[in-house]
C-alpha positions in Angstrom: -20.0 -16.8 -40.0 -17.7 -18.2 -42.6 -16.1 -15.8 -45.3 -18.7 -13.4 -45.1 -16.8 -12.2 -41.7 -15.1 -8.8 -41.9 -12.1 -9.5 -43.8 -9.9 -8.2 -40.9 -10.4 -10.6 -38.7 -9.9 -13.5 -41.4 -6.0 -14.5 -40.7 -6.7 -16.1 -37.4 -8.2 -18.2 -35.0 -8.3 -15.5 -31.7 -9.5 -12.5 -34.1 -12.3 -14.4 -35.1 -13.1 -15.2 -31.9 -12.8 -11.8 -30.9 -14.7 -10.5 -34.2 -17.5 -12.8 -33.3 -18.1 -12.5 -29.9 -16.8 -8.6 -29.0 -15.5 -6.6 -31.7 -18.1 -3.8 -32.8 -21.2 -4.7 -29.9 -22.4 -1.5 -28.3 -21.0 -1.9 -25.2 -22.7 0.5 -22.4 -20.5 -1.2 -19.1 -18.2 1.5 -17.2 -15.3 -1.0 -16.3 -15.4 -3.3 -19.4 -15.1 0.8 -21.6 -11.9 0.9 -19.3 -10.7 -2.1 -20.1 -11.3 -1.6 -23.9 -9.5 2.0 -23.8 -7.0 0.8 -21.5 -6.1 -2.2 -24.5 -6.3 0.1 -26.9 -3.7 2.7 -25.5 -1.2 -0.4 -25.2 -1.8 -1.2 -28.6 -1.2 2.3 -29.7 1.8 2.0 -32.5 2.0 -2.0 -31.7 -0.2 -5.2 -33.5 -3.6 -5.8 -32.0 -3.3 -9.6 -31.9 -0.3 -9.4 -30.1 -2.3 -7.0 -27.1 -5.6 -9.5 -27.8 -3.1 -12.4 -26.7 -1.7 -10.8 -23.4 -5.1 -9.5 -22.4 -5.4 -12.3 -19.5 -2.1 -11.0 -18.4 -3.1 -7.5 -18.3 -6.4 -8.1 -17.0 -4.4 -9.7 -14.2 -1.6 -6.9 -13.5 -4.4 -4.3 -14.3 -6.7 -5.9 -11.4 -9.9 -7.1 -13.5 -9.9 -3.1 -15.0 -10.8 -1.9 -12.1 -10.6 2.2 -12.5 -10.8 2.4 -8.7 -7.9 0.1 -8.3 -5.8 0.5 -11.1 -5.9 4.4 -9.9 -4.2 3.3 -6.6 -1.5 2.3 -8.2 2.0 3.7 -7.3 5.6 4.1 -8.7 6.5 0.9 -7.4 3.8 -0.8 -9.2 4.9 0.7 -12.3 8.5 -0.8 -12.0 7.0 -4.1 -10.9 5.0 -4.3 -14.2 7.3 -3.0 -16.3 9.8 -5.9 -15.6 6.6 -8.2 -16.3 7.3 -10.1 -19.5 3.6 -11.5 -20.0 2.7 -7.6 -20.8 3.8 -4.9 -22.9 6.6 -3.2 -20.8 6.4 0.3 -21.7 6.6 2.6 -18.6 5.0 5.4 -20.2 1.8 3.3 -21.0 1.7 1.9 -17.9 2.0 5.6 -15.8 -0.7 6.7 -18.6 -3.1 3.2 -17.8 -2.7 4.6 -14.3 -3.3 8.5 -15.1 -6.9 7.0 -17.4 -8.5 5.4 -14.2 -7.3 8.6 -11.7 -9.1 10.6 -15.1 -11.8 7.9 -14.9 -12.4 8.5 -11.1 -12.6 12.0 -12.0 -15.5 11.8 -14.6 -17.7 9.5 -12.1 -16.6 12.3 -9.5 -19.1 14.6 -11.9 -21.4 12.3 -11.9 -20.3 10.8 -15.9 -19.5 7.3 -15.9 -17.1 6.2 -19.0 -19.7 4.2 -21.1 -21.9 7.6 -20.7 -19.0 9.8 -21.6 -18.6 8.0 -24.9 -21.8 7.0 -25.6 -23.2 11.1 -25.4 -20.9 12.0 -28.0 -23.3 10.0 -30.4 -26.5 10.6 -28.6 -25.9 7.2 -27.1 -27.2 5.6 -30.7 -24.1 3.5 -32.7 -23.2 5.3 -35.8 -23.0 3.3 -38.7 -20.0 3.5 -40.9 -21.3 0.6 -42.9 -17.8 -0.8 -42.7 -15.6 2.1 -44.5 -12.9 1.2 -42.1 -11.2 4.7 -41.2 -8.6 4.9 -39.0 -9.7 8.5 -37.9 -12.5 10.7 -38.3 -13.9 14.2 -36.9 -15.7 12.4 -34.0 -11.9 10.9 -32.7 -10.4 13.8 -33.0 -12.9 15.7 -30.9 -13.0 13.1 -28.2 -9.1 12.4 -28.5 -8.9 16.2 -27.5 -11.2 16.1 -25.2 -10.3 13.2 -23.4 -6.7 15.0 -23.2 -7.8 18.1 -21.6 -9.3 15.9 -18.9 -6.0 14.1 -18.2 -6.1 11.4 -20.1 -3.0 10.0 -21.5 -2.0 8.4 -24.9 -5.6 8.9 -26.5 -5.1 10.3 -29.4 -7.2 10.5 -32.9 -6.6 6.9 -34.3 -6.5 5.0 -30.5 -10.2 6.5 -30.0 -11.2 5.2 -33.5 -10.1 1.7 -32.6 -11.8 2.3 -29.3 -15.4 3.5 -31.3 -15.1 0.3 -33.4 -14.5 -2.3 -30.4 -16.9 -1.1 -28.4 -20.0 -0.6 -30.9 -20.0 3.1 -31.0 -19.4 3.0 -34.6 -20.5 0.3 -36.3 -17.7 -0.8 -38.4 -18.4 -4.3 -39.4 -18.6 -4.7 -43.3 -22.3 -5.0 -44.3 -22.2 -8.4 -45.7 -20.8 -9.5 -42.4 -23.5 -11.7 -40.5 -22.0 -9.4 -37.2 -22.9 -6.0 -39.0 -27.1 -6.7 -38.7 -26.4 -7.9 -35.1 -24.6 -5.0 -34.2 -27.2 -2.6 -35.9 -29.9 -4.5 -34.3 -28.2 -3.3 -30.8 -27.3 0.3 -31.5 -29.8 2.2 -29.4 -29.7 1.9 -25.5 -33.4 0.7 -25.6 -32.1 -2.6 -27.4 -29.2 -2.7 -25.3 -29.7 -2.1 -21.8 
């Protein structure tokens, strides 16, 4: 992709990599939307790179994502993992990764599964920012609140933004970035199954 990549990712190797093969795909997969929101609450006030680097770790600790799993998850797990150096430590984030999959369990309780949730907030179709780049916009702040009167935790405005970009719902990517056309190619569910 060269220079014409979203400038973003240009200042190293594993953002590239991430840019090229993740960041910005509609993504329409109930425990991979976990694992994206659950990232994205870690990263919350903390570097991106740094939470891209550690995700092995906390796909480990966070058992693959699993919303079922990760829900079991008591008090003693908490202190186990927040003495767990390969992670980000922060007991309040991991009580809140715990609270998202008990919230998680809830939604598929009513029959919504997370990708769906997300996804009818746009009419399931990608919404193209042509690569403006916010960091908060009407549509986060009406899902951050609503995602918080369901129970989730440490959701707010700008951690749903990231969460829209990464995962396609808004289509972010620069226009003159090779990954902009594939992502637009992909933005309705009949394209992307």
């Amino acid at each position: 992709m060269g220079d014409l990549r979203c400038t973003w990712c240009l200042s190293s190797d594993d953002y590239q990599q991430y840019h090229d093969n993740e960041w910005g795909l509609p993504l329409r997969d109930d425990q991979r939307m976990f694992e994206f929101l659950i990232l994205e609450t870690f990263q919350a006030g903390l570097n991106w790179l740094m939470i891209l680097r550690k995700r092995e770790a906390f796909r480990e600790v966070f058992l693959n994502f699993d919303p079922h799993r990760v829900a079991l998850m008591t008090a003693d797990d908490v202190e186990r993992l927040a003495q767990d150096k390969r992670i980000v430590r922060n007991r309040q984030k991991i009580r809140a990764a715990i609270a998202n999959a008990q919230a998680t369990l809830r939604l598929e309780a009513r029959g919504i599964g997370l990708s769906d949730y997300f996804w009818q907030w746009v009419d399931h179709v990608a919404v193209d920012n042509q690569g403006t780049m916010q960091t908060t916009s009407d549509l986060s702040d009406a899902i951050a609140k609503d995602l918080k009167s369901l129970g989730f935790k440490f959701v707010g405005s700008t951690t749903i933004y990231a969460h829209l970009q990464a995962t396609g719902i808004i289509n972010d990517h620069q226009v003159t970035c090779p990954a902009y056309s594939v992502a637009q190619s992909l933005a309705s569910p009949s394209q992307n199954p």
